[in-house]
C-alpha positions in Angstrom: 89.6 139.6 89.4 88.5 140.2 92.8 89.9 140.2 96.3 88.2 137.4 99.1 89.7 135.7 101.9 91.3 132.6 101.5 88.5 130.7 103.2 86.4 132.4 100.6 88.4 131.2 97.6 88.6 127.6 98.7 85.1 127.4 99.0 84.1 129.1 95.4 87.0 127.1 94.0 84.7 124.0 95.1 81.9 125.4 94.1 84.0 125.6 90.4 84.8 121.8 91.0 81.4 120.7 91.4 81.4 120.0 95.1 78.0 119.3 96.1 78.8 117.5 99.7 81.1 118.4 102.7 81.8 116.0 105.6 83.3 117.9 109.0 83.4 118.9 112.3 84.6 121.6 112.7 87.0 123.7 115.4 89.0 127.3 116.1 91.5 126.8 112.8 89.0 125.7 110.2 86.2 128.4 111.6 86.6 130.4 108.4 85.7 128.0 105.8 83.0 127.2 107.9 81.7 130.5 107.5 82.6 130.6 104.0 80.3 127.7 103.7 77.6 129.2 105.3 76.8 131.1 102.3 77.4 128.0 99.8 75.1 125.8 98.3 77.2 123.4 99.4 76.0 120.9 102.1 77.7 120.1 105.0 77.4 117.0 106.8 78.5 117.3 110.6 79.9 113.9 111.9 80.5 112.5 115.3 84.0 113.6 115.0 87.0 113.7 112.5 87.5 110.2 111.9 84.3 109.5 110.7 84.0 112.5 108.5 87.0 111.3 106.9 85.8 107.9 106.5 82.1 109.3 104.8 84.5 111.3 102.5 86.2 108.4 101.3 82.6 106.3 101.0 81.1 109.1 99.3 84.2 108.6 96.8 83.8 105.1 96.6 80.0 105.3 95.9 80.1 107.1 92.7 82.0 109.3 90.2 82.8 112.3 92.5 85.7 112.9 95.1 84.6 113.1 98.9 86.0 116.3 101.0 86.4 116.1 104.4 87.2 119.5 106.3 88.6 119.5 110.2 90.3 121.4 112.4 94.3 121.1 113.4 96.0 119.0 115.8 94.5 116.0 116.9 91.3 116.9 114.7 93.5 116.5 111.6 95.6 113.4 113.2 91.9 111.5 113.4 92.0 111.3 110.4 95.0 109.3 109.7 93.3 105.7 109.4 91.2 107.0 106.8 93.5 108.4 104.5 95.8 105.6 104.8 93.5 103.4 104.3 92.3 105.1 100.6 96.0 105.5 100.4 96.0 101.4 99.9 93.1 101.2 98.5 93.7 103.6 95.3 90.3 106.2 96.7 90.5 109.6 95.4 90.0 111.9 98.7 90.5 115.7 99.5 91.2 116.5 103.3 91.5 120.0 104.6 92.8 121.0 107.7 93.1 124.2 109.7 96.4 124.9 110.8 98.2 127.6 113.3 99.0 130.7 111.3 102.1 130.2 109.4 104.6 132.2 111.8 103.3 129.7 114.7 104.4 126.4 112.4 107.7 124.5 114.5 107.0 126.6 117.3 105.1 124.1 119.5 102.8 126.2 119.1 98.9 124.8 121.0 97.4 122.7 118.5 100.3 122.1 116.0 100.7 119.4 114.6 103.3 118.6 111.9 100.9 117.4 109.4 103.4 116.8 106.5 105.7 114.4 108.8 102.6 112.4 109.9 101.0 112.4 106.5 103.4 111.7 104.4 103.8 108.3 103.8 100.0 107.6 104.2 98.6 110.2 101.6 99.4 110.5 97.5 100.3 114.1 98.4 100.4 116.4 101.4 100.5 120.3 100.5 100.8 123.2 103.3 99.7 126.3 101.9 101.9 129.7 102.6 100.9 132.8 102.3 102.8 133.5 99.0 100.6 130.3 97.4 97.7 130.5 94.6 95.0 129.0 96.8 92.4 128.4 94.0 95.6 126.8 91.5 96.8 124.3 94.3 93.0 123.2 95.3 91.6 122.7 91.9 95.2 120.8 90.8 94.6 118.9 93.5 91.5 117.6 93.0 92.2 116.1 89.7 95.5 115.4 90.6 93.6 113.2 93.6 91.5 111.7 90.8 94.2 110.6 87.9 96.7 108.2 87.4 96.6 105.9 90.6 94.3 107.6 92.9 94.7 108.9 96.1 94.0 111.3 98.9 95.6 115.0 99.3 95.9 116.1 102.5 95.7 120.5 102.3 97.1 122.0 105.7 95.3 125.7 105.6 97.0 128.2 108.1 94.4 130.4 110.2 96.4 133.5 108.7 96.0 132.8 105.5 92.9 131.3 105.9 92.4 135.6 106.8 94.5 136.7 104.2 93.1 138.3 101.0 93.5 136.9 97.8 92.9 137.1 94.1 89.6 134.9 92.8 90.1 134.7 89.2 87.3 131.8 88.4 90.1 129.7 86.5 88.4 127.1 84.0 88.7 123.9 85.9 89.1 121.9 82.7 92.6 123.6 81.8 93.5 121.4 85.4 91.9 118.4 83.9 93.2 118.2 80.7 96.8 118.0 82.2 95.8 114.9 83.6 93.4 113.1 81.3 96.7 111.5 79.7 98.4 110.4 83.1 98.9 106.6 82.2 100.8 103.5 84.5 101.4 102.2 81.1 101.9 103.2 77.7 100.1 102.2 74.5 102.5 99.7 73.5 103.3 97.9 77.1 99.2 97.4 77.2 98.9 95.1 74.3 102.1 93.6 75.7 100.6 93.0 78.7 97.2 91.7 77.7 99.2 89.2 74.9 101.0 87.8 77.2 97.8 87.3 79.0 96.3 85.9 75.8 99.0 83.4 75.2 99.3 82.5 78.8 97.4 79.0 79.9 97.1 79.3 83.5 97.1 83.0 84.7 97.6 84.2 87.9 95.8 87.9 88.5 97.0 89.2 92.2 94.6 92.1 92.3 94.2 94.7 94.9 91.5 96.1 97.3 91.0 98.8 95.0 89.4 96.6 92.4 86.3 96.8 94.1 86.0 100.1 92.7 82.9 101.2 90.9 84.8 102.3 87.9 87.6 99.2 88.1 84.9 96.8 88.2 
């Protein structure tokens, strides 16, 4: 094991995840990923502003088999981003969004550039996680990915305090695939309400399929 920053860890956890494509813009609270990134293979793609990095994110999901990221900065840089991730909230997009955030003893304090990003978020995203300083960075952002991915997909939203953004941690290059097997068997429905389902289906004359926006999936199509 070795000690990093966090910034550091987020970014090789990435790497671990396969991450080949970052859309940003970036600001005072997310500076040290950025610099993280600097020494990545991973390619960042600088938009006009937050909204629209979040937006390529979720087209970069919707494209293909892999999960757009989209990194910004806190405040209103993370509050830009709101349409987006309700709008793959509806539409059943997988989506990882990271935001800088005040350092952790700054968080309720009304502090320049705080926003409360778990109120705002949480009824627009599958899941909304603020890290603390006592948190296994690399665990919660490789879970999350997959746990963006399986059963009915979503977007995370991540809020990263500056201070721990700082912090050094542990990098223990966890296999990612002990995080996917745990949800490879996430099901809506089980074996037997399936063939249920699809004989009533069978046996029905006239049926009625009310699908969702999320059908025009890639993979659901």
């Amino acid at each position: 094991m070795k000690e990093i920053n966090g910034a550091e860890v987020l970014v090789k956890s990435l790497e671990d995840l396969g991450i080949k494509h970052i859309f940003g813009y970036t600001g005072a609270a997310i500076l040290p990923v950025f610099h993280a990134l600097r020494k990545s293979s991973i390619e960042i793609v600088i938009n006009s502003n937050e909204q629209s990095a979040a937006f390529s994110a979720a087209g970069y999901s919707r494209s293909g088999e892999g999960i757009g990221v989209a990194m910004v900065t806190s405040g209103p840089a993370i509050t830009n981003t709101l349409t987006s991730v309700a709008d793959a909230y509806g539409d059943s997009i997988p989506l990882l969004v990271f935001a800088g955030q005040v350092p952790e003893h700054k968080i309720g304090t009304d502090s320049f550039q705080h926003i409360n990003v778990k109120g705002i978020f949480g009824d627009a995203a599958k899941k909304v996680i603020q890290l603390s300083n006592d948190d296994d960075v690399e665990s919660i952002v490789k879970d999350a990915y997959y746990f963006a991915k399986y059963g009915k997909p979503g977007p995370v939203v991540i809020d990263f305090p500056l201070d721990k953004q700082q912090k050094m941690h542990e990098y223990r290059a966890i296999d990612v695939t002990i995080f996917d097997q745990s949800y490879l068997d996430d099901r809506h429905l089980n074996e037997a309400q399936c063939k249920a389902f699809f004989q009533l289906l069978a046996n029905s004359k006239k049926p009625l399929l009310y699908l969702g926006g999320g059908l025009n999936s890639r993979k659901a199509s």
